[in-house]
C-alpha positions as CSV (number, residue, x, y, z in Angstrom):
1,X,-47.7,-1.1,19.9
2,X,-48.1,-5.2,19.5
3,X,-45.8,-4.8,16.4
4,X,-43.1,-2.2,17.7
5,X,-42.5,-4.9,20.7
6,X,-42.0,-8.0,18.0
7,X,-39.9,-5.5,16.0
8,X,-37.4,-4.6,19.0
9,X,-37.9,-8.4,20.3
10,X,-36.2,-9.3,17.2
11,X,-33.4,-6.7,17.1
12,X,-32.7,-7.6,20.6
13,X,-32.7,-11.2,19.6
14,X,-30.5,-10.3,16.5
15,X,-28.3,-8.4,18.6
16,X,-27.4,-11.5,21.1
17,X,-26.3,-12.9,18.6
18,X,-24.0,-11.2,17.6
19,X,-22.6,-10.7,20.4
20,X,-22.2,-14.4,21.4
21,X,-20.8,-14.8,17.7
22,X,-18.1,-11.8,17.6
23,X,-15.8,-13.9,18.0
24,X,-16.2,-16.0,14.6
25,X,-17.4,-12.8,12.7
26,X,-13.9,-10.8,13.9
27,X,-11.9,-13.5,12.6
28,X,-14.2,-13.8,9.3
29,X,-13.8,-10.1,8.7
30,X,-10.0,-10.0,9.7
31,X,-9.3,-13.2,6.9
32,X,-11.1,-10.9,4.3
33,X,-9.3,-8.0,5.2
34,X,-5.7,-9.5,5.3
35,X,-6.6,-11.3,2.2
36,X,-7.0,-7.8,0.6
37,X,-4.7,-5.9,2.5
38,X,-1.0,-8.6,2.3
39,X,0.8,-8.3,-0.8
40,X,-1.1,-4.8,-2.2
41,X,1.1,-1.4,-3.0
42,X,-1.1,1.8,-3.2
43,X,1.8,2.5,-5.7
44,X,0.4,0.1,-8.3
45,X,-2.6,2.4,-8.6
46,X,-0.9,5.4,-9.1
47,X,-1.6,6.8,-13.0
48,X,1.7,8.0,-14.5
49,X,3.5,10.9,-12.8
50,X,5.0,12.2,-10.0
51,X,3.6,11.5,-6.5
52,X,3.9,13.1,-3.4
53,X,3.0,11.7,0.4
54,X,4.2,13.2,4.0
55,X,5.2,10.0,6.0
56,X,6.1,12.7,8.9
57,X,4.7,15.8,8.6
58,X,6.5,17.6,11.7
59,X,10.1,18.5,13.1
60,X,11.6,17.2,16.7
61,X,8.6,18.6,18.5
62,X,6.6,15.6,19.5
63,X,2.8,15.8,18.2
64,X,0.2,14.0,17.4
65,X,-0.6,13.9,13.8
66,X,3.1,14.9,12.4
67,X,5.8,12.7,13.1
68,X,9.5,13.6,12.1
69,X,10.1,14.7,8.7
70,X,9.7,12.2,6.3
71,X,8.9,12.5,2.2
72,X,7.6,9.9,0.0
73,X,8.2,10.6,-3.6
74,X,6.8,8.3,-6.6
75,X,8.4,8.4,-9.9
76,X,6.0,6.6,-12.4
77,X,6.5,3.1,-10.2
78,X,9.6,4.2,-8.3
79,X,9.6,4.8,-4.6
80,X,12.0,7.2,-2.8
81,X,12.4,8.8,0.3
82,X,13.6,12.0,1.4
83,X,14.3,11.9,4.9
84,X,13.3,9.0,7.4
85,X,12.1,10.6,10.5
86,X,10.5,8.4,13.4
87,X,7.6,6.8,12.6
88,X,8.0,7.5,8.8
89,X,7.7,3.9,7.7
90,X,5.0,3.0,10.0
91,X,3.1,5.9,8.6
92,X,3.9,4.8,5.2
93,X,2.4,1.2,5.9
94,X,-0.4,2.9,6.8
95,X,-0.7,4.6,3.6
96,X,-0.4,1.4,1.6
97,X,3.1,2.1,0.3
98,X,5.2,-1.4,0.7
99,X,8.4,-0.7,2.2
100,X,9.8,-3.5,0.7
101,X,10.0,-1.8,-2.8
102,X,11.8,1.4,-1.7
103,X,14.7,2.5,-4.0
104,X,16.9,4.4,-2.1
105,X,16.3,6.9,0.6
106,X,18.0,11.2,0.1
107,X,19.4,12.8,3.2
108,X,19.1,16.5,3.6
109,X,21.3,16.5,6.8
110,X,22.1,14.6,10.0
111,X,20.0,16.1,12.4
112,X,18.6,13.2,14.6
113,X,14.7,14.3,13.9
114,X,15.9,13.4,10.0
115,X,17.8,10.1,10.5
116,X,16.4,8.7,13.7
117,X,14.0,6.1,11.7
118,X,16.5,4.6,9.2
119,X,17.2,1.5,10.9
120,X,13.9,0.7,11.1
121,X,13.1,1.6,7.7
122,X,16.1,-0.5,6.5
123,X,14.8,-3.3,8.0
124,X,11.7,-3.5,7.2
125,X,12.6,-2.8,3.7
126,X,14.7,-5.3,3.9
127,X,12.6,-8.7,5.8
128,X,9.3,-7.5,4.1
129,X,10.4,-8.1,0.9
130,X,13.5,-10.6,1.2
131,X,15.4,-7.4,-0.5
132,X,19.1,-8.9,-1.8
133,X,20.7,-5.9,-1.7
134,X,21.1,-3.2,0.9
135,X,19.4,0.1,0.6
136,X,21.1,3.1,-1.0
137,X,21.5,6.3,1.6
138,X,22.2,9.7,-0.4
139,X,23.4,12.4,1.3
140,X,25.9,15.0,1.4
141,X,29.5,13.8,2.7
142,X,29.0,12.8,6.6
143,X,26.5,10.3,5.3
144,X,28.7,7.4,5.6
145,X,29.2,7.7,9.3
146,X,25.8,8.0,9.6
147,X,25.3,4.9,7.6
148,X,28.2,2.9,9.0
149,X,26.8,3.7,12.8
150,X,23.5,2.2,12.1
151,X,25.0,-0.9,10.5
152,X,26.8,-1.3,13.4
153,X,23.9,-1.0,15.8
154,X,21.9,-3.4,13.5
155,X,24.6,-6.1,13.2
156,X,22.9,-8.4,16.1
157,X,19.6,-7.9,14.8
158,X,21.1,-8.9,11.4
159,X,22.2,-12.3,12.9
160,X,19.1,-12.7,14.4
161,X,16.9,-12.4,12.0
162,X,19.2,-14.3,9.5
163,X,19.4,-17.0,11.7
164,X,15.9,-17.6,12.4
165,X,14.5,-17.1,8.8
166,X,16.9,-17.7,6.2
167,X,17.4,-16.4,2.9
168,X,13.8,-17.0,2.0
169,X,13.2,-13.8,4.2
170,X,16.9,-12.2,5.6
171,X,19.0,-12.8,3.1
172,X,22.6,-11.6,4.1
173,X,23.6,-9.5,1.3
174,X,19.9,-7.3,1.8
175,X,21.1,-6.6,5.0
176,X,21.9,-2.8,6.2
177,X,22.3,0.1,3.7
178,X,25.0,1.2,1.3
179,X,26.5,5.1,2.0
180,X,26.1,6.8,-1.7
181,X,28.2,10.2,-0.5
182,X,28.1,13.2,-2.9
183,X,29.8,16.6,-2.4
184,X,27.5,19.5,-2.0
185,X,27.2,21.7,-4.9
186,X,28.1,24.8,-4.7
187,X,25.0,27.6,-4.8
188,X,23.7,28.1,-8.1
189,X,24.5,24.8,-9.2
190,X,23.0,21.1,-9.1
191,X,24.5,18.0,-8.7
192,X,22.2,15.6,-10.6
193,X,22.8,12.0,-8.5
194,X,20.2,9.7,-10.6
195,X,19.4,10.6,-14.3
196,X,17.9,7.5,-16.0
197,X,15.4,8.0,-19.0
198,X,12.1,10.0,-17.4
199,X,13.7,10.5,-14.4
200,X,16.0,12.9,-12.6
201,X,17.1,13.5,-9.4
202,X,19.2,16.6,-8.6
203,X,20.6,18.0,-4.9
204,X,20.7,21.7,-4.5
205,X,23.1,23.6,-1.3
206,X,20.9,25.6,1.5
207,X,22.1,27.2,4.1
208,X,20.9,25.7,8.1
209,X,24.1,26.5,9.6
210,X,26.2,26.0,12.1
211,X,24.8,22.8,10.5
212,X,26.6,21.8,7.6
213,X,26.7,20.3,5.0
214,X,22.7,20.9,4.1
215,X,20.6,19.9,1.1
216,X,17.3,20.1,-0.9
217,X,16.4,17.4,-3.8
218,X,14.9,18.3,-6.6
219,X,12.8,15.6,-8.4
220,X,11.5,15.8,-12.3
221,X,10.2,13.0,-14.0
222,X,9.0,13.5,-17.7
223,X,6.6,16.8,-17.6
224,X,6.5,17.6,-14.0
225,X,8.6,18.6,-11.0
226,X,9.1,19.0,-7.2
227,X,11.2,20.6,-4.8
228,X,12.2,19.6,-1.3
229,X,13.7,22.3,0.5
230,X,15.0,20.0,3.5
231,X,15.5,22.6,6.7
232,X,17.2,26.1,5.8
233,X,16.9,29.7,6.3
234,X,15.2,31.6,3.2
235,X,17.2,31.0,0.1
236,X,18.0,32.6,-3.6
237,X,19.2,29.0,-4.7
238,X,16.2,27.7,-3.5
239,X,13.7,30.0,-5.4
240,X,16.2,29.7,-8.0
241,X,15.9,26.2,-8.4
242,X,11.8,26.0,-7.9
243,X,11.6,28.2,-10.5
244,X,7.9,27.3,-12.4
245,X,8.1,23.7,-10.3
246,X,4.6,22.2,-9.7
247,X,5.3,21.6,-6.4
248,X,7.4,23.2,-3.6
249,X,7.7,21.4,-0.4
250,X,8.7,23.6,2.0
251,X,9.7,23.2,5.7
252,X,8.3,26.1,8.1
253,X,8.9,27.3,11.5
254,X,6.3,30.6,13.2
255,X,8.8,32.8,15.3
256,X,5.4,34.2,16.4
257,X,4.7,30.5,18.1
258,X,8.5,30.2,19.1
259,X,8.4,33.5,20.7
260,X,5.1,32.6,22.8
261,X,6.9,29.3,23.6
262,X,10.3,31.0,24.9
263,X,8.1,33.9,27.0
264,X,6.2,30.9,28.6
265,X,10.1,29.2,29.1
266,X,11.2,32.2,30.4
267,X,8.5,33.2,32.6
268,X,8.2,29.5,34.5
269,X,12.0,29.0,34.6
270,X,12.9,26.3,32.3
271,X,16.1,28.1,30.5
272,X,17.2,25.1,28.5
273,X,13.3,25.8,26.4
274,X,14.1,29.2,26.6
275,X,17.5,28.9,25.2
276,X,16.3,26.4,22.4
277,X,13.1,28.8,21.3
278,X,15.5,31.6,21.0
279,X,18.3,29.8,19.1
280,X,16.2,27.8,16.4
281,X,14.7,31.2,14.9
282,X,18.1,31.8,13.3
283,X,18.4,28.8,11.2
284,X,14.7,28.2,9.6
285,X,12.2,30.0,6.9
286,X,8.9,31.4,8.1
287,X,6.0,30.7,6.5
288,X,5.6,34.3,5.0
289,X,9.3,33.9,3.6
290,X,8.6,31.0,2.4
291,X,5.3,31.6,0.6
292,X,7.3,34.8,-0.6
293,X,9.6,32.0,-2.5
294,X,6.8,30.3,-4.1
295,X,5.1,33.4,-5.6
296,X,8.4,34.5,-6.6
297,X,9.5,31.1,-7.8
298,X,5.9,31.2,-9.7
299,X,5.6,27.2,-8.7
300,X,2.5,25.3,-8.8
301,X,1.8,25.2,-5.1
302,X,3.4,25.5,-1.6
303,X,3.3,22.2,0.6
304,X,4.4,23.4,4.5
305,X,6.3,20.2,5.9
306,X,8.5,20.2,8.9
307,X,6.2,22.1,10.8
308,X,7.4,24.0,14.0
309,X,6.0,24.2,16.3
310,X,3.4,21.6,15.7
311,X,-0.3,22.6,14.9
312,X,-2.5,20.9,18.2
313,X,-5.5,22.9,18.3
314,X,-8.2,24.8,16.1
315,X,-7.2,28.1,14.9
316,X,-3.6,27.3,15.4
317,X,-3.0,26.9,11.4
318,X,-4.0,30.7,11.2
319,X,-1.5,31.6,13.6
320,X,1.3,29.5,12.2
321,X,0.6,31.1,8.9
322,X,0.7,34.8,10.4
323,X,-0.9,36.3,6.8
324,X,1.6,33.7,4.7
325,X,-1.9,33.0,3.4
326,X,-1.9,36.3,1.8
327,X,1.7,36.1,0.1
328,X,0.7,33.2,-1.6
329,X,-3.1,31.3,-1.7
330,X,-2.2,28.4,-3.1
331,X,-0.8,26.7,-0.1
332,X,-1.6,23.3,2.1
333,X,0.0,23.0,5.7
334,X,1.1,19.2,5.6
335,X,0.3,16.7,8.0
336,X,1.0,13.3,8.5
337,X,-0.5,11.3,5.6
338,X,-1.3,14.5,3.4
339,X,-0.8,13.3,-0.5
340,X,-0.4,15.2,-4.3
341,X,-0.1,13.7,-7.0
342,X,1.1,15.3,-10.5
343,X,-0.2,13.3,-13.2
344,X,2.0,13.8,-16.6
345,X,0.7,15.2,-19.3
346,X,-1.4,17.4,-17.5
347,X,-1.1,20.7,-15.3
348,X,-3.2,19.3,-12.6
349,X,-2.0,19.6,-9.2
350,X,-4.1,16.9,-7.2
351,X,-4.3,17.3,-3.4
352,X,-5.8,13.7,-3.1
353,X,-5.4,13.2,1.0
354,X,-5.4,15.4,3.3
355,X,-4.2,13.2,6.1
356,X,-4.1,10.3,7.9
């Protein structure tokens, strides 16, 4: 008992101080951890091949763990984005990627839920990394109004931060993004927009109208290959195109869940829900239709992005899937943070995060 007392006298000792010394331990451990953490890029410890992360997981429905569509692709060493819904870059700082070192970002369309992040992500990818030239947008043609109205909204900031850094961070010429404006194809063809050695990037027509023009990406670099679907109804040029891909990425909306949502809308009187649950059935896949792609398309595996509504609760997933599961197994519902990486080569499909 004598012992047991001198033992806990000592923790509690040990513990005091501590306490009275968090201060000068916080700072010791946040000086090691910035030391490791400024000036690293996850990127750099990639293995060669073709990398996938969710930077936003979800569609305009706020959620917790999937903000608005957002797709990181790696090339070898070379960073692209397809999409830059909010919080994307935020959620790719906290995945390690360095914004600074983004190539060029690929529209799918001008929905707000795909765009509403670029000006942050230009920025950032511009001041973080004293970029000297502006960022190349793709996208189908509208992208230039897109471009020219966030480079108007960002002129100020421009000044400001020009003014109170310098070149050494804001250099002028960095400053903004540069439209790259491509017709889309029609369906059954590609229109390849970067083709350089290992690398190709090709844009592909689907179909979300009244909301036009729309696009997918497809990405191959050396021995493997991806497909973005961007939003769309279920589509021949689609599974056409991710024919034997390793990975199809695939946005998703349950009518089963929208249905609930527009009863519940209906029932308590909100008709502006009610009217938006009915009208967005019309102009997205399911995830049965699209699992029916990928076993058709024979691809590698299906990656859900763009989820709607968003998954908030256990059991949820199994709902959202409605027997999708069953169509095809080898699926993943994305969220925020979730990760594959196709190393070349090989025919392994790596899930190597799950999530934030």
């Amino acid at each position: 008992m004598k012992k047991l007392l001198v033992i806990l006298s000592v923790a509690a000792l040990v513990g005091v101080g501590v306490y009275l010394q968090r201060a000068v331990i916080a700072e010791r451990i946040m000086a090691k951890g910035l030391e490791t953490r400024l000036g690293t890029d996850i990127v750099d410890s990639f293995d060669d091949g073709l990398h996938l992360a969710l930077c936003g997981a979800g569609g305009p429905m706020p959620a917790p763990n999937a903000s608005g569509p957002c797709v990181a692709v790696v090339a070898g060493k070379r960073l692209f984005i397809v999409d830059a819904g909010t919080d994307g870059l935020r959620n790719l700082g906290r995945m390690g990627y360095a914004a600074g070192s983004i190539e060029a970002v690929f529209l799918t369309h001008f929905h707000s839920d795909h765009i509403d992040g670029l000006g942050e992500l230009a920025t950032i990818r511009w001041v973080s990394a004293a970029n000297t030239a502006a960022l190349p947008v793709f996208g189908p043609l509208g992208v230039t109004q897109v471009v020219d109205g966030f480079n108007m909204a960002y002129a100020l900031d421009e000044n400001y931060r020009h003014a109170h850094h310098g070149d050494t961070v804001a250099p002028r010429s960095g400053a903004g993004m540069t439209a790259r404006p491509f017709a889309a194809p029609a369906m059954g063809t590609l229109t390849t927009l970067i083709d350089e050695g290992d690398l190709k990037i090709e844009a592909l027509t689907v179909d979300h109208a009244p909301i036009k023009p729309a696009v997918g990406y497809r990405f191959t670099y050396k021995d493997r290959s991806l497909l973005i679907s961007g939003d769309t109804t279920k589509q021949d040029n689609i599974q056409q195109f991710s024919q034997g891909v390793d990975l199809l990425v695939h946005e998703a909306l349950a009518p089963n869940l929208l249905n609930m949502m527009h009863d519940a809308a209906e029932k308590s009187g909100n008709a502006v829900l009610a009217k938006i649950t009915h009208d967005v059935l019309d102009y997205h896949t399911s995830p049965i239709e699209a699992a029916e792609t990928a076993r058709d398309a024979k691809v590698g595996h299906l990656l859900y992005y763009h989820i709607v509504p968003p998954i908030m609760f256990p059991g949820q997933e199994t709902l959202f899937l409605n027997g999708a599961d069953a169509v095809f197994p080898n699926y993943t519902v994305g969220r925020d943070g979730t990760t594959f990486s196709l190393p070349t080569g090989s025919k392994d499909i790596i899930h190597s995060r799950k999530s934030l």
